[in-house]
N, C-alpha and C positions, 0 to 999 in steps of 0.2 A: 170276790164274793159270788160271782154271777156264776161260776167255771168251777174253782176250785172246792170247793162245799160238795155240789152235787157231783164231784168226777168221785169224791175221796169217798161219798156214799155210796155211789157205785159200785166201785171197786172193792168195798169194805162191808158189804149188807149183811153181814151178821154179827156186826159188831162194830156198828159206826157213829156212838159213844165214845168210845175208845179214842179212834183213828182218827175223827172229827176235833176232840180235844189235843191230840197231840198236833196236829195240823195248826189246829191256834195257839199252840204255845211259842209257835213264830212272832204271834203278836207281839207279848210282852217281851220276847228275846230282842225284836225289832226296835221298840221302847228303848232297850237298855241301849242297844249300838247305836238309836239314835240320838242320845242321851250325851253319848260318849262322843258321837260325833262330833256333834254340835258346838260340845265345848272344845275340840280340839279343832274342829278347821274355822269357827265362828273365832271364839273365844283366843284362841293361842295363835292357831295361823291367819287368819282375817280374811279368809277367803272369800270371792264375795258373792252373793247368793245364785249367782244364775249358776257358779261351777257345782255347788252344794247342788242346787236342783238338778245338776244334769247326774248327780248320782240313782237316777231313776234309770238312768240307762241299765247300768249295771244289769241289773232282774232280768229286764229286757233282751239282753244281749244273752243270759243265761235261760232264760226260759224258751229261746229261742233255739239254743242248743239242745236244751234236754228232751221239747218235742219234735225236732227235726227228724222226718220219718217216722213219726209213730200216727195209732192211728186209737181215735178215744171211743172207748169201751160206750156202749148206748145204756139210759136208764131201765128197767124193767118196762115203764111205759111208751119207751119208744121204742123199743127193740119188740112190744106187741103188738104195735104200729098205729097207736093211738094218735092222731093228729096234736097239732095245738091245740085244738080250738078244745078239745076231750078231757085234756089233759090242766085245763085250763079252769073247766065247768066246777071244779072242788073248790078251786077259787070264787070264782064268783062274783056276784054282787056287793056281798058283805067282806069279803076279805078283799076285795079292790077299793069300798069305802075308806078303808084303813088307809092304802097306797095315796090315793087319789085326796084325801084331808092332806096329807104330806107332804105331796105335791102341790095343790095348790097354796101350801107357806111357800114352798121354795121359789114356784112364781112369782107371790105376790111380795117376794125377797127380790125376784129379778126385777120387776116394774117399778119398785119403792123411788131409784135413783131415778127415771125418767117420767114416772107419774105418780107420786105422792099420794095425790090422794083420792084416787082410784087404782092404787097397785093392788091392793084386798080384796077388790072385786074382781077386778080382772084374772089373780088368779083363783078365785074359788069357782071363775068360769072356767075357765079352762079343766080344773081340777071335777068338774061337773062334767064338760063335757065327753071327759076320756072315761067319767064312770059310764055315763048315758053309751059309749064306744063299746065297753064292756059287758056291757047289758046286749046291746045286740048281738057282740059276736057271741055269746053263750045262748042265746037266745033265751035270755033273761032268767038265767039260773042262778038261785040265791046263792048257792054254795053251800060249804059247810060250816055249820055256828064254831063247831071244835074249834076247825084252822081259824077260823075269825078270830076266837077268844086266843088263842097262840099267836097270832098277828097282833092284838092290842098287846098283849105281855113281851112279847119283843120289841116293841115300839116303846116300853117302860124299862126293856134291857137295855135296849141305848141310851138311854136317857141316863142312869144311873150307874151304866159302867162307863161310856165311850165322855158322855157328857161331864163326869164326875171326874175324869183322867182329865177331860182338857180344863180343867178347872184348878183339880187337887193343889199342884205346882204353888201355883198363885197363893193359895187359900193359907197353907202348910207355910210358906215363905213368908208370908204375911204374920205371921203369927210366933213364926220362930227366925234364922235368917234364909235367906235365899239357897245358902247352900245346903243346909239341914234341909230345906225342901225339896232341895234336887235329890239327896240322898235319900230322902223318904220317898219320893218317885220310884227310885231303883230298887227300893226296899218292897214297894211291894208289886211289882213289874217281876220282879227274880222269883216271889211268894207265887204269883202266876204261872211263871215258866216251868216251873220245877213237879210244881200240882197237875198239871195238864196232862202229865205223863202219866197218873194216877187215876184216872176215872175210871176204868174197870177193875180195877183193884177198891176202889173203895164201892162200886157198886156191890162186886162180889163179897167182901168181906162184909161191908152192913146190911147186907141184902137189900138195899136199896132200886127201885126203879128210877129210870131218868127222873117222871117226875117228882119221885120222893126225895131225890135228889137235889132238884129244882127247888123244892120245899125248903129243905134244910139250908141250901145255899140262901134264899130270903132274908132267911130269920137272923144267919149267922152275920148277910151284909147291915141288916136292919140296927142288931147290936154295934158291929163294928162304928157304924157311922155315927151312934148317938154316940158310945164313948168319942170319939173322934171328936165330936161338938165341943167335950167338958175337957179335951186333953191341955194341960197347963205346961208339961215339961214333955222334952224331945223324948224320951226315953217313954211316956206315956204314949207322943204321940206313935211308935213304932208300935208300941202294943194295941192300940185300938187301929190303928190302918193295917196294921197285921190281919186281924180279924176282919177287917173289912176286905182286905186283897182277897181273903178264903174263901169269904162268900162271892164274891164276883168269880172268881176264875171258871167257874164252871158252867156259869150263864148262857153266852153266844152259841159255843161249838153244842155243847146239849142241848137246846131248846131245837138247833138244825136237824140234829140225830132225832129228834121225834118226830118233826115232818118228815124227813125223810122214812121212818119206819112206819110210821101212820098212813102216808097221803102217797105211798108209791105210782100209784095213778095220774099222781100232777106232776109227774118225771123230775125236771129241774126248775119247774116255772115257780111251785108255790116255797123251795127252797130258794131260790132266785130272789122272790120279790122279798121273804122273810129277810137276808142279809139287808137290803134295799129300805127298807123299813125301818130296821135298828138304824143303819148308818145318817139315814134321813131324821130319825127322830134324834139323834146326838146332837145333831148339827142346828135343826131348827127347832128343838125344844130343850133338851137336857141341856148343852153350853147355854144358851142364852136364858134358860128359867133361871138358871144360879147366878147367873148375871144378875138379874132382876134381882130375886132375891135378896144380894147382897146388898143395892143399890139400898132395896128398899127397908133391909133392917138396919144397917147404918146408917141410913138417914133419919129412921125414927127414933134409934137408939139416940143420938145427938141432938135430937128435938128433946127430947126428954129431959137429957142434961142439961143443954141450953138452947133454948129456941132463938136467941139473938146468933149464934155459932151455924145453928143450921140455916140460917139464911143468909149469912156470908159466905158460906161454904156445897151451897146449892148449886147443883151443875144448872148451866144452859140451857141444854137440853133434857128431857121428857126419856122416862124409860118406858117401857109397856110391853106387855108378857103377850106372846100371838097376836102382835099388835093389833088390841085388842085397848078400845080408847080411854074406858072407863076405868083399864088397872097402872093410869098412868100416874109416874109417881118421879119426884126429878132429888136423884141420887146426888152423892156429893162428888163436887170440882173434881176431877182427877189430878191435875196440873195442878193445884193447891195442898190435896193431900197428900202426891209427891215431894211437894217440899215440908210440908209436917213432918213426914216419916224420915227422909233424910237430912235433917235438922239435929246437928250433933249436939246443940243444945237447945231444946224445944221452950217454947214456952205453955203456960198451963194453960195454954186455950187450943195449943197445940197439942199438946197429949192428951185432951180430950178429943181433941178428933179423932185422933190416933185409935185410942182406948176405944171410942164408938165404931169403926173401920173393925177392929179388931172381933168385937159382938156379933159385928154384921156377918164375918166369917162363920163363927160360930150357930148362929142361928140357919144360917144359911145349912151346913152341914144338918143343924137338928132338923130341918126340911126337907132336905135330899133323903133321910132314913124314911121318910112316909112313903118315899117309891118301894122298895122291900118289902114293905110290911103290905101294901095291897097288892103286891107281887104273891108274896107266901098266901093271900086271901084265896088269888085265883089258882094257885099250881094245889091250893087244900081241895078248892072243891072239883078241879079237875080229877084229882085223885079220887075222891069219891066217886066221879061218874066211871072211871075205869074199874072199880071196885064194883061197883054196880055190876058192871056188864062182864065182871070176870079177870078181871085183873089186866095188866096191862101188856100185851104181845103184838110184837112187829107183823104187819101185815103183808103177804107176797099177792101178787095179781095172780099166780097161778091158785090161789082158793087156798094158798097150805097158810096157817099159824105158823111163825116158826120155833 
């Protein structure tokens, strides 16, 4: 994320839409092989996990060929010989808030195991102190509200692409069998790869700007995912996660191609921390909101049906969304509803639980669609302010439009 994004903008500045999307269509390619991995050294050959991890070598061992002797082209802003500290100031105060709320989950994620219950604090200090870091070394420059509001809408694109992949599997499997889930993965992981090649062709053809683009990508993930909620049969669900793949694919690598067109002055830093951003909010919001989520509509859906059920079938422990105290709420037994589900002959107290598990998915997806829709909110009125000021054109440090 840190390298790759801003070398490929680099090398690519009149058209890094394009090149930036096809770059990501590694992603979902990756997906697919590791897909296929998985199930053949996991599943068939039994290999066991540390050989599988050591297939990280591989990239490694290649990446390392491929730059051997070269030497990497500088961004506009370094090559004018802007410092950090310069290149840095577009960012700011406001667009480091973003970072640094991030950051301090992912602390107070580290702390949790060794102090409970001051890990929240401790990291919203930390998280405070590297804003208060940043404030000085800009010498306390707000930044830009633009990159800010692109910083929270990425921070909403991880969430509801990266966050929604490490889920979907589950969700999909749960609902249909395991393997129909895995093949609905690949199904719309291929729907990715293949569209990624496409983004100037469809820009050119619908005369679309990135963000118009971004727009329409919204609306179309926002529909996809609510049909997704109501799908009953496999063949439905390939059509509504169809639509939903369509609208994702074009998310991560174009939202990159606008900072990097917009903010050439912040070289690789404010493309840098945008990656850092998404991947941070997959991780500490989008997986585990849907976590919640789920927890918390299948446990009300089964209160509903039977409140004696939900209290036998009450987990342990306490779920709670940015662990945050007062949305806590305690999901149902895992270890019990595993054996409801694989129960070749259930009983009716069992298929309700089942049947409730099963809502919680669903509701859970009608959930996940309200990221899109106040996605399509802010990429509408971004367009407006670009309409405002003349439509929307990549910006060169040498003073030209291009």
């Amino acid at each position: 994320e840190a390298v790759a994004n801003p070398l490929v903008a680099t090398v690519f500045p009149n058209n890094r839409t394009h090149y930036l999307n096809i770059l990501h269509a590694s992603w979902p390619a990756g997906m697919i092989l590791g897909t296929a991995a998985g199930w053949l050294l996991d599943d068939r050959l039994g290999w066991n996990w540390k050989a599988q991890l050591a297939l990280y070598l591989v990239p490694t061992v290649l990446y390392a060929v491929m730059f051997l002797g070269q030497k990497f082209p500088k961004s506009e802003a370094a090559a004018s010989g802007s410092s950090f500290v310069e290149m840095y100031k577009s960012v700011g105060i406001l667009g480091s808030l973003v970072a640094c709320y991030l950051l301090a989950l992912f602390f107070g994620d580290i702390f949790k195991g060794w102090m409970p219950e001051s890990a929240s604090l401790i990291g919203y200090g930390i998280g405070g102190a590297l804003l208060i870091a940043v404030a000085v070394l800009t010498n306390f420059s707000i930044g830009s509200f633009l990159l800010f509001v692109l910083f929270v809408a990425h921070a909403l694109v991880g969430s509801v692409e990266l966050g929604t992949d490490s889920w979907i599997q589950n969700i999909t499997g749960n609902l249909f069998t395991s393997e129909q889930g895995k093949y609905l993965f690949l199904w719309t992981s291929a729907i990715m790869f293949g569209l990624r090649f496409c983004a100037d062709w469809i820009e050119k053809t619908l005369k679309l700007s990135p963000i118009g683009l971004l727009l329409a990508c919204s609306v179309i993930a926002c529909l996809g995912l609510t049909l997704a909620s109501g799908m009953q049969s496999f063949w439905m669900a390939l059509i509504a996660l169809g639509i939903y793949a369509v609208g994702k694919t074009f998310f991560w690598p174009t939202m990159l191609a606008v900072v990097g067109d917009r903010f050439p002055q912040t070289g690789a830093v404010a493309m840098s921390i945008m990656g850092g951003i998404g991947m941070l909010s997959a991780g500490l919001i989008g997986g585990p909101g849907l976590g919640y989520c789920k927890d918390r509509f299948a446990s009300e859906k089964l209160a509903q049906v039977s409140p004696e059920l939900a209290q036998q079938y009450k987990s342990s422990k306490p779920s709670t969304f940015l662990n945050i105290k007062s949305t806590e709420i305690y999901g149902l037994d895992g270890t019990r509803l595993a054996e409801a589900k694989e129960s070749k002959e259930r009983t009716p107290e069992q298929q309700q639980v089942v049947e409730a598990d099963q809502a919680g998915d669903r509701s859970t997806l009608k959930a996940d669609s309200i990221i899109p829709a106040v996605m399509a909110v802010i990429y509408l009125l971004i367009m407006l302010y670009f309409k405002s000021i003349g439509g929307y054109k990549p910006i060169s440090l040498a003073g030209n439009r291009s």
